[in-house]
N, C-alpha and C positions, 0 to 999 in steps of 0.2 A: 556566425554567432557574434553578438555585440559583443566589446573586450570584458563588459563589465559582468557577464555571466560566467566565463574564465575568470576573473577576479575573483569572483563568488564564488566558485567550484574549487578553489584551492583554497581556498577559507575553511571551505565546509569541510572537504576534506579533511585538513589539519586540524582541525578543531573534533571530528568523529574519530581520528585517531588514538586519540585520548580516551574517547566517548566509549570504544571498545574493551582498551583495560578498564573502564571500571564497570562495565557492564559484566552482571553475570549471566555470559552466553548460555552456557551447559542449563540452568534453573529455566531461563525464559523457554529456550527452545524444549525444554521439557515440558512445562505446560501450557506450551504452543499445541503441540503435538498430544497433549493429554486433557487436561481439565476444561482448556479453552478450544480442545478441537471443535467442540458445537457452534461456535460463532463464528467460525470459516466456513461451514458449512452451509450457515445459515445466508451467509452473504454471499456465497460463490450460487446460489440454489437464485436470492434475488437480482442476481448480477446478468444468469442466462434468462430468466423471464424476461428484465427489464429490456434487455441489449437484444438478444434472439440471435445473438452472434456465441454459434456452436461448432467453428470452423475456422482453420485461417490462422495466422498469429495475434497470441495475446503476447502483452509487454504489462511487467507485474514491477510497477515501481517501487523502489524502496522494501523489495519483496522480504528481508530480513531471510528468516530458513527456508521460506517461498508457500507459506501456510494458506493466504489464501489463492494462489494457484495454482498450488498442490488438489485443494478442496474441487477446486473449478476444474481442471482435468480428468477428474472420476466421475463427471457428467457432463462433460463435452467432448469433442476430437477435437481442440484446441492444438495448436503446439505453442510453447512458452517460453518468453528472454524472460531470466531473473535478474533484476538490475537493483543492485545496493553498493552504496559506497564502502559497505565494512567487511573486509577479508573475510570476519569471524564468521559474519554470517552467511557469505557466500558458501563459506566452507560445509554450512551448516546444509544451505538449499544445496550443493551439490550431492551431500550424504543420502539426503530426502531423496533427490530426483530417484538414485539407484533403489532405495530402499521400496520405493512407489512404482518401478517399473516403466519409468520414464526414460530411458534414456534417448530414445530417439526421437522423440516429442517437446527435447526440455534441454536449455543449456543455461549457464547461469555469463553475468555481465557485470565485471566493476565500473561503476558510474553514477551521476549523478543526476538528477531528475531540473537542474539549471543548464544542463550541458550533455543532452543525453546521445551516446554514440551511435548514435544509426542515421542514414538516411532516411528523405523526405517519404511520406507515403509508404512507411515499412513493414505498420503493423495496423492488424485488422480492430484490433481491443487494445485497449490500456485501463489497466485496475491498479487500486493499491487500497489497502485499508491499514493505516495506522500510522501513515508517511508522512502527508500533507499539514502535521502542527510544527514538523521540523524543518521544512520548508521555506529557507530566510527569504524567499521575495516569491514569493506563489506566484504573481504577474507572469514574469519570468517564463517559473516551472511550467504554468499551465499555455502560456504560446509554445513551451517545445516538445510538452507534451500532444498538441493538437497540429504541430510539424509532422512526428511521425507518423500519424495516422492516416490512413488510405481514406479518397474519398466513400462517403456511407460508412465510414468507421464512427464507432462511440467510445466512450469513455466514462468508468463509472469508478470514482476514486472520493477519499474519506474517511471517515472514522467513526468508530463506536464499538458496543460491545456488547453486544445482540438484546434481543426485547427483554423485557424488565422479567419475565419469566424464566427466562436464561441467566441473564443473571444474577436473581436469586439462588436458581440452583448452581451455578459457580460459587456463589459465595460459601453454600452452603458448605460445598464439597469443600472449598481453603479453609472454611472454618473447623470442619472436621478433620483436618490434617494440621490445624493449630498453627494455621496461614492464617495474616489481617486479610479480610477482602479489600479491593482499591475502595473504596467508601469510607472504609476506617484508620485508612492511611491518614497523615497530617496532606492539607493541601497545599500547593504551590502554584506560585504564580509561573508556570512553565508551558513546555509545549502543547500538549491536551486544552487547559485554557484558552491559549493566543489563540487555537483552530477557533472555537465557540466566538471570541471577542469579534476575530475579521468578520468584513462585508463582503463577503466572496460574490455578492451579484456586481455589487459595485469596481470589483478588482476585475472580473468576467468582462464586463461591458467596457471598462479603458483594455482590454487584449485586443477588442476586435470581433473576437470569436462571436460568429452567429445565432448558433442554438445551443439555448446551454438550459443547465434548469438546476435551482440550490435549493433542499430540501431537509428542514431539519424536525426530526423525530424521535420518538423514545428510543428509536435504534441508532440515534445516531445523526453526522450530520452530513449529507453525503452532494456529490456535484456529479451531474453528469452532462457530458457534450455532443452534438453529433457532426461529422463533415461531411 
């Protein structure tokens, strides 16, 4: 590994550590698991259409309580590395695994997606949905994410928050529980943005990596690769 993705990797570190206390775990992970469980669903459902990989090891970057590989396990025979750099929330996907019946299917990973701990050719999938705007050098992240993966492995990783029909009905439901929906939050020039601003074909093609394909839509803006 280059030294300067270990440089990076304890940056990030140090800097999510922080990022933990002020997060509130317990709210997200609630409706992770509640109001927004339909957009895990929704992605893990086009995740095995897209890839056709329903077998094998998935690796769920930046997996937070492990929501969408959680989703993607109750329609595949996957088995699943949880990999995030935040205690809180490993804590959170190790509770899931048991709560979901996983446990021999599913283990969780502290780590980081600039310096990811596995060997070469380890995993058959790698997803993430929500990771890649925190991402300080995507180049990087996405040469070690296409290290792990077996040859004829894919990758389908990203962000969004399912079709415009979904979430209306998320809103609707935060707003009847006298929740702002995210549309009515103030905005910021933060992570969510920077994903939209990069030229992810343009970051793709200085990796290397051969087939890849960047796709953005009302659902979102997603990348997927194949080796």
């Amino acid at each position: 590994m280059h030294p300067s993705a270990k440089t990076l990797t304890e940056k990030i570190i140090t800097e999510n550590k922080g990022a933990d206390r002020k997060m509130d775990v317990s709210r997200y992970d609630e409706r992770a698991r509640g109001v927004n469980a339909p957009i895990y669903a929704y992605y893990a459902e086009k995740i095995r259409q897209a890839t056709g990989i329903t077998s094998g090891m998935c690796l769920d970057v930046g997996c937070g309580g492990g929501y969408l590989g959680l989703a993607l396990a109750r329609i595949t025979d996957l088995n699943f590395i949880f990999m995030d750099h935040s205690a809180a929330m490993l804590e959170r996907a190790d509770r899931h695994i048991i709560e979901d019946g996983l446990q021999d299917r599913a283990r969780t990973l502290p780590g980081d997606v600039h310096r990811i701990p596995l060997e070469d050719n380890a995993v058959n999938l790698v997803i993430s949905r929500g990771s890649i705007p925190f991402w300080e050098d995507p180049q990087i992240a996405l040469k070690e994410i296409y290290r792990v993966l077996v040859p004829e492995g894919r990758v389908y990783v990203g962000g969004g928050r399912g079709t415009p029909a979904m979430q209306e009905q998320i809103a609707a439901d935060l707003k009847a529980r006298g929740i702002a929906p995210p549309e009515d939050r103030p905005r910021r020039d933060g992570p969510p943005r920077r994903m939209m601003k990069r030229d992810y074909n343009e970051i793709l093609q200085k990796t290397g990596i051969p087939f890849f394909s960047v796709t953005k839509g009302d659902d979102g803006m997603w990348i997927q690769m194949e080796k």
